[in-house]
C-alpha positions as CSV (number, residue, x, y, z in Angstrom):
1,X,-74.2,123.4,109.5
2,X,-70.7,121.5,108.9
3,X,-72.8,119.3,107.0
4,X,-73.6,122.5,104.5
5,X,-70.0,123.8,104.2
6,X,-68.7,120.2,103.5
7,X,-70.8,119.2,100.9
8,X,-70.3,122.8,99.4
9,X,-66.8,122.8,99.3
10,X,-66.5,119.3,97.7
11,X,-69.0,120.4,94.9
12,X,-66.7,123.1,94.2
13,X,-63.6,121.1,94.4
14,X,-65.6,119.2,92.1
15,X,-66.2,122.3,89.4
16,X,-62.7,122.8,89.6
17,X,-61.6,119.4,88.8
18,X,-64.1,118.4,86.4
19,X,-63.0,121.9,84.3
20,X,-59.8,120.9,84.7
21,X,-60.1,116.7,83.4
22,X,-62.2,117.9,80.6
23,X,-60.7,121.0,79.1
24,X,-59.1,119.3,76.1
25,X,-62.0,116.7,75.9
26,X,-64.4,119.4,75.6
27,X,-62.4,121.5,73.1
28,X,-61.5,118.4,70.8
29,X,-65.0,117.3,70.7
30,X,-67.4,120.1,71.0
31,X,-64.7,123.5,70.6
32,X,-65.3,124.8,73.6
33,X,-62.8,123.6,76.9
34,X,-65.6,124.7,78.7
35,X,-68.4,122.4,77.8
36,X,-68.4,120.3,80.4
37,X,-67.9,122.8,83.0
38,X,-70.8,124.8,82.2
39,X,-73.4,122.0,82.6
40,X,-71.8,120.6,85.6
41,X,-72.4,124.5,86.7
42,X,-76.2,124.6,85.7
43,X,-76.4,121.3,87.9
44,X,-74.6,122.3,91.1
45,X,-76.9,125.8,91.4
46,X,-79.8,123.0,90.4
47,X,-79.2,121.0,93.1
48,X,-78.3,123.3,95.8
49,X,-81.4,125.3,95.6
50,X,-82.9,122.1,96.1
51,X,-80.8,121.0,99.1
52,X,-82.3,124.2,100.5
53,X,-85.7,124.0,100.0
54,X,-85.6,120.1,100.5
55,X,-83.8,121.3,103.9
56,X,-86.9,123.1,105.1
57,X,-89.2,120.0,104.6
58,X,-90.6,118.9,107.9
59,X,-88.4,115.5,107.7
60,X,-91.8,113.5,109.2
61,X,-93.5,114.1,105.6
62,X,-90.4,112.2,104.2
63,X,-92.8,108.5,106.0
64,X,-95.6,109.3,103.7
65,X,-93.4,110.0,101.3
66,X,-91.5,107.0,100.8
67,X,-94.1,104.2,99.4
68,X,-94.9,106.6,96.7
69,X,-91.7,107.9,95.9
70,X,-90.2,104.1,95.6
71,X,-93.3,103.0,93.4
72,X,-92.2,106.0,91.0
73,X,-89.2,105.1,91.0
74,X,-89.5,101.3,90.0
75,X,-92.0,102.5,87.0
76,X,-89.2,104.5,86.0
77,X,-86.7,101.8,86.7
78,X,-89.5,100.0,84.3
79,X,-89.9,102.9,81.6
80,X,-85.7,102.7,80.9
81,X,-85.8,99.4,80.3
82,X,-88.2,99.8,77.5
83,X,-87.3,103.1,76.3
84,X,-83.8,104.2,77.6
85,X,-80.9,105.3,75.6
86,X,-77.1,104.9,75.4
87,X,-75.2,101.2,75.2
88,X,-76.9,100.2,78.4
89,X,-80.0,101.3,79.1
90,X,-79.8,103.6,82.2
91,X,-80.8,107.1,80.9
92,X,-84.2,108.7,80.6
93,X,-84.8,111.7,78.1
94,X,-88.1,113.4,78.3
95,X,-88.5,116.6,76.0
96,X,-88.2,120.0,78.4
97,X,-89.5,123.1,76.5
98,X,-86.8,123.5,73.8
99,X,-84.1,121.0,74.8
100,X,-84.2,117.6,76.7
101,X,-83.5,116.8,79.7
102,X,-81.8,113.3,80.6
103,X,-81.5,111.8,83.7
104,X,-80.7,108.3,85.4
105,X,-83.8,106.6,87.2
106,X,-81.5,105.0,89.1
107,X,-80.0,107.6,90.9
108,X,-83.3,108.8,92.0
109,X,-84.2,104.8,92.8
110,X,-81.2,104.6,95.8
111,X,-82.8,107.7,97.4
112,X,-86.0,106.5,97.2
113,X,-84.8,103.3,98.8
114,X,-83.8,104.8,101.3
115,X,-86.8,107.1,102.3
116,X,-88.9,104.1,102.1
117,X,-87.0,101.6,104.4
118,X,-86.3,104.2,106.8
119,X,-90.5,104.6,107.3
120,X,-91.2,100.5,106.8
121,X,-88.6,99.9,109.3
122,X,-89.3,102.0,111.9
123,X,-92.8,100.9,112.0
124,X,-92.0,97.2,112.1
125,X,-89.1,97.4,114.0
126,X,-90.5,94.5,116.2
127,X,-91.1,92.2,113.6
128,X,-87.6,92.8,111.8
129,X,-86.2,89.6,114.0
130,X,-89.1,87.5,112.3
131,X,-87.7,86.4,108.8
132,X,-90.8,85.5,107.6
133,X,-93.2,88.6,108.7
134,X,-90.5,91.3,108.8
135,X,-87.0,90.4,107.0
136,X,-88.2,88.7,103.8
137,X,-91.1,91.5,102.6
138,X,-88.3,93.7,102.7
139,X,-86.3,91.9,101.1
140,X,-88.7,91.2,98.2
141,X,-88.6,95.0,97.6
142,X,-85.0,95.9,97.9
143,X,-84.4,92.8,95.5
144,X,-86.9,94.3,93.2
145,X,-85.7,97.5,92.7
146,X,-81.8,95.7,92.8
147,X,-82.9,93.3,90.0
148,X,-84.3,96.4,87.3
149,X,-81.1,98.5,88.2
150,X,-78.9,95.0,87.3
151,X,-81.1,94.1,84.1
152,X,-80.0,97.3,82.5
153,X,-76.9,96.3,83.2
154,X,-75.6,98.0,85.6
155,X,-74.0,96.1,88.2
156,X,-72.1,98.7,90.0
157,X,-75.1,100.5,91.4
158,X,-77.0,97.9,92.0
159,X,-74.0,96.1,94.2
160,X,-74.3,99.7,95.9
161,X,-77.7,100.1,96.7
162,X,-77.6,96.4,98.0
163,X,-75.1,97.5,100.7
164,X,-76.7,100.4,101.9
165,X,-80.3,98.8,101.6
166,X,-78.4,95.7,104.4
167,X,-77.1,98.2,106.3
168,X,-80.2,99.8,107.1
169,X,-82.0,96.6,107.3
170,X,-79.3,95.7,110.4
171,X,-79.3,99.1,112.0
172,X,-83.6,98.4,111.7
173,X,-82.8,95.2,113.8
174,X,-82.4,92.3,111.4
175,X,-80.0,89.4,112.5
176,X,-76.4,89.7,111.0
177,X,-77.2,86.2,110.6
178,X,-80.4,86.0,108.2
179,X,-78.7,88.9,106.6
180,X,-75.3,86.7,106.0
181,X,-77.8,84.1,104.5
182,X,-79.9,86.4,102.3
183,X,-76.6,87.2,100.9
184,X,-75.1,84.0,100.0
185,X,-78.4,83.0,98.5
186,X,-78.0,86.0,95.8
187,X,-74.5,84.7,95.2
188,X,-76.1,82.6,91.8
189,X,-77.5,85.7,90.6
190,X,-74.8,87.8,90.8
191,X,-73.3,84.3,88.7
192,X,-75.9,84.7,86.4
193,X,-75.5,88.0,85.9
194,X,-72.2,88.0,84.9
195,X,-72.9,84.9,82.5
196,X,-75.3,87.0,80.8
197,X,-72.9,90.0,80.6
198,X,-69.6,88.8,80.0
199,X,-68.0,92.6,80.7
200,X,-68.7,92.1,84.0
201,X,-66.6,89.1,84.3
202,X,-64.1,90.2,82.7
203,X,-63.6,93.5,85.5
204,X,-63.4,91.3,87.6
205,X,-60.8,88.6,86.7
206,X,-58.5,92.3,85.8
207,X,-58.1,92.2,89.4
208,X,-56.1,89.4,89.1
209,X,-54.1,89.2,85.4
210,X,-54.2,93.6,84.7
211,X,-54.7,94.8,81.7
212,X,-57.6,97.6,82.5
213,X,-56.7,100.3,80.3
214,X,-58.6,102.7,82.3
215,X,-57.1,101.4,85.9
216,X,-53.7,101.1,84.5
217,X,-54.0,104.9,83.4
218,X,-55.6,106.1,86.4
219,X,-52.6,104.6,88.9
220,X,-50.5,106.1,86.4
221,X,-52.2,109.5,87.0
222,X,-51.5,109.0,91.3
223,X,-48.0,108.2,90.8
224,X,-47.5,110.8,89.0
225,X,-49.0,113.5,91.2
226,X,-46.3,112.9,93.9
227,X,-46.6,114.1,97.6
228,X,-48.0,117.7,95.9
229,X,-49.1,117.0,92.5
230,X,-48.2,118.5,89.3
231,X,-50.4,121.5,89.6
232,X,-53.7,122.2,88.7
233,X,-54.4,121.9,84.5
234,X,-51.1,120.4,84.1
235,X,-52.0,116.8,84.1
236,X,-51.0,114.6,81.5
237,X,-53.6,112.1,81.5
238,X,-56.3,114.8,80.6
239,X,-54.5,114.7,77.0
240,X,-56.8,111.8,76.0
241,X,-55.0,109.0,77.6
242,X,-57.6,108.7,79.9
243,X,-60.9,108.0,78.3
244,X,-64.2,110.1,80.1
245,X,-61.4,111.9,82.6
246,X,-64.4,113.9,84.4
247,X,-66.6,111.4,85.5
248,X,-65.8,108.1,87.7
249,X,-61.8,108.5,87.2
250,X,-61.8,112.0,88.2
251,X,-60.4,111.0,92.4
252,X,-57.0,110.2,89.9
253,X,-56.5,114.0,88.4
254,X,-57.2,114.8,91.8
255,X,-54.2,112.6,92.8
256,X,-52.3,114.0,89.4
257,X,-52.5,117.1,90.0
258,X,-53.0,118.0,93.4
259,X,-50.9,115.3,94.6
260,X,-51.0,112.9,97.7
261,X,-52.2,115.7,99.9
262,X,-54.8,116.7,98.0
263,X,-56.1,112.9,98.0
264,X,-55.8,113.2,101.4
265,X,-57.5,116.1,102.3
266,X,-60.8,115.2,99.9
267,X,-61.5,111.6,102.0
268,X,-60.8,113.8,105.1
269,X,-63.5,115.8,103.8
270,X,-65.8,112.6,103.2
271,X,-64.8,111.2,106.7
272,X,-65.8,114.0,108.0
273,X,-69.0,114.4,106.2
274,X,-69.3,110.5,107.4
275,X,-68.8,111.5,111.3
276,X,-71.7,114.2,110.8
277,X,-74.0,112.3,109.3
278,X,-73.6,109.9,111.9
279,X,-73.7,112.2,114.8
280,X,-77.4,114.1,113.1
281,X,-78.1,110.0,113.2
282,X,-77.8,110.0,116.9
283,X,-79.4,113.0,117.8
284,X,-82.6,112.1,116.0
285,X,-86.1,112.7,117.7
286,X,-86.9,109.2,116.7
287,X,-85.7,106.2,115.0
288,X,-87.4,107.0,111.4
289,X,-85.1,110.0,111.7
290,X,-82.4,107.7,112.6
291,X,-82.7,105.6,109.8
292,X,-82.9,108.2,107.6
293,X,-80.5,110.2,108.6
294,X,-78.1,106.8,108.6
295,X,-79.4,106.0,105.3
296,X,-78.5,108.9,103.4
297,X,-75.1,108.9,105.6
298,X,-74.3,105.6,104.0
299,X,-75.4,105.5,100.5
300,X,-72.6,108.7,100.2
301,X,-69.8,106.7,102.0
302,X,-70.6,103.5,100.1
303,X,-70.6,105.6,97.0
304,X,-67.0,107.2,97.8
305,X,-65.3,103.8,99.2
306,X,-66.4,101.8,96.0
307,X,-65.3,104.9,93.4
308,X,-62.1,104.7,95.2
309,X,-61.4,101.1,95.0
310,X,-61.9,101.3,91.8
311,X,-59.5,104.1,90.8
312,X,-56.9,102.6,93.3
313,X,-57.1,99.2,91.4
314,X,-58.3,97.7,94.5
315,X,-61.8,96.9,93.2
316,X,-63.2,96.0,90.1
317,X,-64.8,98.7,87.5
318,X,-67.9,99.7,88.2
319,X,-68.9,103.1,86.8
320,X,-69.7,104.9,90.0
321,X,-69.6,108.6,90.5
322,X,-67.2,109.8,93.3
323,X,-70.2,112.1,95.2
324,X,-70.2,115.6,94.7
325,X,-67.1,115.4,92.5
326,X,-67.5,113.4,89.2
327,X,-69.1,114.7,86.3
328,X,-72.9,114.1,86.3
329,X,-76.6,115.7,86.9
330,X,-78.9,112.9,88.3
331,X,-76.6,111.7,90.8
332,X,-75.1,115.7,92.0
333,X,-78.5,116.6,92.4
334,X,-79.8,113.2,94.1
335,X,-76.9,113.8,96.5
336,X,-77.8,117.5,97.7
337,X,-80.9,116.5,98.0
338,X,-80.1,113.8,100.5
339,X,-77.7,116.6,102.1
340,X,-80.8,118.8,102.1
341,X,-82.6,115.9,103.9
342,X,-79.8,115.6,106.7
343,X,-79.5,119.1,107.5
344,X,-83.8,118.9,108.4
345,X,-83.2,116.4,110.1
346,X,-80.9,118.4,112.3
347,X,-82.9,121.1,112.7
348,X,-85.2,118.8,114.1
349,X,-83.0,117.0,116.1
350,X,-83.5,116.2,120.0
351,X,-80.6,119.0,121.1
352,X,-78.5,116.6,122.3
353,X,-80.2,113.8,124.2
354,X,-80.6,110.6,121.7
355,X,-83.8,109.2,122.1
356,X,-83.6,105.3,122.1
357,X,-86.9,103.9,120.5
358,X,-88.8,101.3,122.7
359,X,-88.9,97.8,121.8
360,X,-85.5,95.4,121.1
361,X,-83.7,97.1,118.8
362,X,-80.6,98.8,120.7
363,X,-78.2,99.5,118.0
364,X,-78.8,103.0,118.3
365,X,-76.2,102.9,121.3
366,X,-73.6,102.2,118.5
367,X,-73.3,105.6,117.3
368,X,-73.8,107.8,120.6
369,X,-70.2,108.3,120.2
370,X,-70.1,110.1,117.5
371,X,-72.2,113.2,119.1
């Protein structure tokens, strides 16, 4: 249940912040300083209702769940290529009744990702130390579904979803060493990539000389907030000097105006949602669980630790949400639901005794500690 009360409190913090970042966007744009709010409002009830009822879903129907899930999600993946909207392609509109709704395929993509590794490698856990017959099949479809999220561009979550995607291929019992060399060998594409797209160059190599407007402001924002921050709706930044304040920026305003403790206190909240995850992990009836459960666990923490290298200046721009805070539906909503997920998996757990699968994989033992 700490798993519940954590991720609720952190999508209200997030209410509260993203009102608060985009008050005077939404009242120089659309009139109304509560624009923003309001939607990001319609989401969170959206996606809680379906962290419950995903919650109740025996978690074994999530192994026949994954294969079709991931091939929807690479025709979607597909579909935005040809059809999506905005600058870069990423979003999806499909007409709903009397408005439209628009959401990001690749949001739903990571989860799916995940739900289908966690089934593949449980059931070939003993041919995962086999490059040939276990490694490279699976790397074939993580690279897939990697390779359409980058050809939109976008870099960011495709760098994401690769780190979660090796992490569950090592935790399924591939060598650190093939997966050190799978890794190197994409090092040309990722060249590639930014060849083709210059912008992503560019965030890079501001690592090194400055000059990103949007970093620049944000580490403005922290240093401003001091050990308790200016208070809350009295940030500066807000006043247009930080472009988009309520979506992957928004971890600064927290810094702004709820200073240094208030940083603080959200990663403690993420840490701690970490250490949950991780001890639901070990308690799992059986290692699909335990994949899963470690899966979801890190595509969150992967998703906080870039968002804040970014914002920090420590990492190069990518455009990723901070979970359950920033401004956004598809990836609010793809996060409950993995909440949702976990919290069946608890229920379900093995009250107390972790059951170690048969065969060679022992990295299971790595996370008893955490129960």
């Amino acid at each position: 249940m700490q798993v519940l009360f954590i991720a609720l409190g952190l999508v209200g913090l997030g209410l509260v912040m993203v009102y608060s970042s985009s008050s005077v966007l939404g009242r120089v744009r659309f009139a109304d300083s509560g624009f923003f709010l309001e939607r990001q409002g319609v989401r969170a009830v959206v996606g809680i209702l379906l962290m419950m009822l995903v919650s109740r879903v025996p978690p074994d129907l999530w192994a026949r769940a994954g294969r079709p899930m991931l091939l929807l999600a690479m025709g979607l993946l597909v579909l935005v290529l040809l059809v999506g909207e905005g600058p870069a392609h990423r979003w999806l509109r499909l007409p709903v009744l009397v408005t439209r709704l628009s959401f990001q395929p690749a949001e739903f993509a990571r989860l799916a990702l995940v739900i289908y590794l966690a089934d593949v490698l449980a059931r070939q856990e003993r041919l995962m130390h086999d490059v040939r017959n276990g490694l490279v099949p699976r790397l074939l479809v993580v690279g897939v579904v990697v390779v359409l999220i980058a050809a939109q561009p976008d870099l960011g979550t495709a760098a994401a979803v690769t780190m979660v995607a090796l992490t569950m291929l090592w935790l399924g019992g591939a060598r650190t060493g093939h997966l050190l060399t799978a890794t190197l060998a994409c090092l040309p594409l990722l060249a590639l990539s930014m060849y083709l797209s210059r912008y992503q160059l560019s965030r890079i190599t501001f690592l090194w000389r400055g000059g990103n407007y949007q970093v620049d402001q944000a580490l403005v924002a922290l240093g401003s907030g001091g050990w308790f921050g200016v208070g809350l709706g009295n940030s500066l930044q807000k006043q247009q000097f930080l472009p988009e304040p309520h979506t992957d920026f928004v971890f600064a305003f927290v810094g702004e105006e709820l200073g240094l403790a208030g940083t603080i206190g959200v990663l403690a909240m993420f840490v701690w949602l970490t250490i949950q995850g991780l001890r639901i992990a070990a308690n799992a009836a059986n290692q699909h669980l335990y994949l899963l459960a470690n899966g979801i666990t890190a595509m969150i923490a992967t998703y906080v630790l870039l968002n804040v290298g970014v914002v920090t200046g420590i990492l190069p721009t990518t455009g990723l949400p901070l979970p359950f805070i920033s401004y956004g539906g598809t990836a609010l909503i793809g996060n409950l639901a993995g909440v949702g997920i976990l919290l069946g998996i608890a229920r379900t757990g093995s009250g107390g005794s972790t059951v170690l699968p048969p065969g060679p994989v022992t990295r299971r033992h790595m996370v008893r500690r955490f129960k």
